[in-house]
N, C-alpha and C positions, 0 to 999 in steps of 0.2 A: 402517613409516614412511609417513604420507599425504605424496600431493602435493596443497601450496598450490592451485597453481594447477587442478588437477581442480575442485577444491572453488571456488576464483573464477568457475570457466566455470560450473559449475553454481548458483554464485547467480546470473548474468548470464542463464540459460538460464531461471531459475524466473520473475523478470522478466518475462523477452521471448518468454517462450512463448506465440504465439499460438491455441495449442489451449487454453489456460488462461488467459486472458486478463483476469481479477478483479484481478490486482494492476496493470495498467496503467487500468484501469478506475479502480481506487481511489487511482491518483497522478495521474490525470486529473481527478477530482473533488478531491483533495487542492488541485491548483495552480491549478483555475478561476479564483478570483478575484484572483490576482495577479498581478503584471506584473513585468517584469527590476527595476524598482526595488526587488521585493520578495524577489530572487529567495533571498539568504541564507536568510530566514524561511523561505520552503518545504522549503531544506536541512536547518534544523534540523531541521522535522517531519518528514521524510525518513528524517533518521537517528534520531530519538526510533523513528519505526515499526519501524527493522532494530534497534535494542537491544530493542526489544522484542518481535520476533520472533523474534530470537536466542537471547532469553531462555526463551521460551515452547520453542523446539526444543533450549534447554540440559535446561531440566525433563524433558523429553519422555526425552532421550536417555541420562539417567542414572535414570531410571524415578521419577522423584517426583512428578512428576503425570503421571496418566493420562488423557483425555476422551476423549468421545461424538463417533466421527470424525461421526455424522449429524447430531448438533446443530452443528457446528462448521463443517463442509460448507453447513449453514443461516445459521449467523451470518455468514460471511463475503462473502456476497450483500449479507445485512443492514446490514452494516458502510458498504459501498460506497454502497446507499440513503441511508441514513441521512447520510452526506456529503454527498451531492448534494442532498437537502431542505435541509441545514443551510446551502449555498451559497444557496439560492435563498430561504431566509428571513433571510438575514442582507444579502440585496441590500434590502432591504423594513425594514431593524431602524438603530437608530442605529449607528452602529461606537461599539465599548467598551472598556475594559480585561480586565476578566473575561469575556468573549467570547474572548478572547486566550488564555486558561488552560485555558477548557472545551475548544478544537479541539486543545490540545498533551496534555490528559489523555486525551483521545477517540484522538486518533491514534496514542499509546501504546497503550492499551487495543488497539484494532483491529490494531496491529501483535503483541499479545500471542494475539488470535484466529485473527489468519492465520497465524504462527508455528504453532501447533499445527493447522490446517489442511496442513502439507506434514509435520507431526511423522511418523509413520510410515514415509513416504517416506526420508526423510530418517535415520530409524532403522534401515533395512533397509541403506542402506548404510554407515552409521556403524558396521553389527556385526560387522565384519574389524576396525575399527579398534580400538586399545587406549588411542590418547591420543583424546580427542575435542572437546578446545578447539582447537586447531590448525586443523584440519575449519573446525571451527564458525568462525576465524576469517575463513580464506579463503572459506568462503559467504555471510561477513558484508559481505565485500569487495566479493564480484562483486555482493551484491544493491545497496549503495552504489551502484560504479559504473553500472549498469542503471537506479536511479531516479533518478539526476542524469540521465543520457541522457533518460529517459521526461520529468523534469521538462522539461529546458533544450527538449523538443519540442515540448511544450506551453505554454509562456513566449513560443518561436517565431511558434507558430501565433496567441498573444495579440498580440503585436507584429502581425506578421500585419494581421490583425484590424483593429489600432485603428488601425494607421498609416496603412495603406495603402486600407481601405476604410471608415473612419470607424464604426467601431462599438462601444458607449461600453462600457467595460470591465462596468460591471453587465449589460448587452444579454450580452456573450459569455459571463461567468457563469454566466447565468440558460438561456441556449441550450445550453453544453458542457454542464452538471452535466441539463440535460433528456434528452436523448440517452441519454447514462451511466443515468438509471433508466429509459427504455424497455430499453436492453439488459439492465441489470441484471434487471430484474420476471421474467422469463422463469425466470433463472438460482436468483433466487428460489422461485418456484412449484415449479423441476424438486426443488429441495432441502429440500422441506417435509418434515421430519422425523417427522408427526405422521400 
């Protein structure tokens, strides 16, 4: 019999683990450009990301897809990049409709990369267990609550920002998601597969 809540602490641990620090990274670049007005939106892509990390560690865990931990270790850098460019050219673009589709395809996709980025982990202790949805529900949970936390701090720090020292929501955009690819480039180069 798993316990729920092991399995809740540990998607809240994978989160906020600051020795691992790419998925705060990548819901920091996720929520740059928006404000508490928007804040629902960011939720949904929050949770589009944990169904589809869940997903990718569903696969993982019942053996039907197998990946390259060192490309994937690669991509997941990549992933986080890639966000943060797409912030900072989308300050500089008309806002769209179809702009709208490509960040909630993206951000599934990337939630499907990172998913299978903690697959093994994740499988190592999944292999006592017999039932493994259960599991999977409660690390769905904790990762949920962890990136509402991550978001609603960065929404914060937005408010922050624009209220109180006058700084125009594109300005902190364009600054947050910079930051995030200096630390990311690093995290990149260590992961270059090739």
């Amino acid at each position: 019999m798993y316990d729920f809540w092991f399995y809740c602490k540990l998607g809240i641990n994978h989160v906020l683990d600051w020795g691992a620090y790419d998925h705060v990274l990548f819901l920091a670049a996720l929520t740059a450009p928006f404000t508490f007005k928007h804040w629902k939106k960011v939720i949904v892509l929050a949770t589009l990301f944990t169904i589809a990390h869940c997903l990718s560690l569903l696969l993982s865990a019942y053996g039907i897809i197998n990946v390259n931990v060192e490309l994937v270790e690669f991509l997941i850098p990549a992933t986080i990049l890639l966000t943060a460019f797409f912030n900072i050219v989308q300050v500089f673009m008309v806002q769209g409709k179809n702009k709208a589709y490509l960040l909630e395809f993206a951000t599934t996709f990337f939630g499907i990369i990172h998913g299978f980025g903690f697959s093994n982990y994740f499988n190592m202790l999944m292999s006592e267990e017999e039932e493994k949805i259960g599991p999977l529900l409660g690390f769905a949970s904790g990762i949920e609550i962890s990136q509402i936390t991550v978001i609603f701090s960065i929404l914060t720090l937005a408010y922050i920002g624009q209220t109180k020292f006058g700084i125009k929501r594109s300005v902190f955009a364009v600054f947050i998601s910079s930051v995030i690819i200096l630390l990311t480039i690093p995290m990149l180069l260590n992961s270059w597969p090739w």
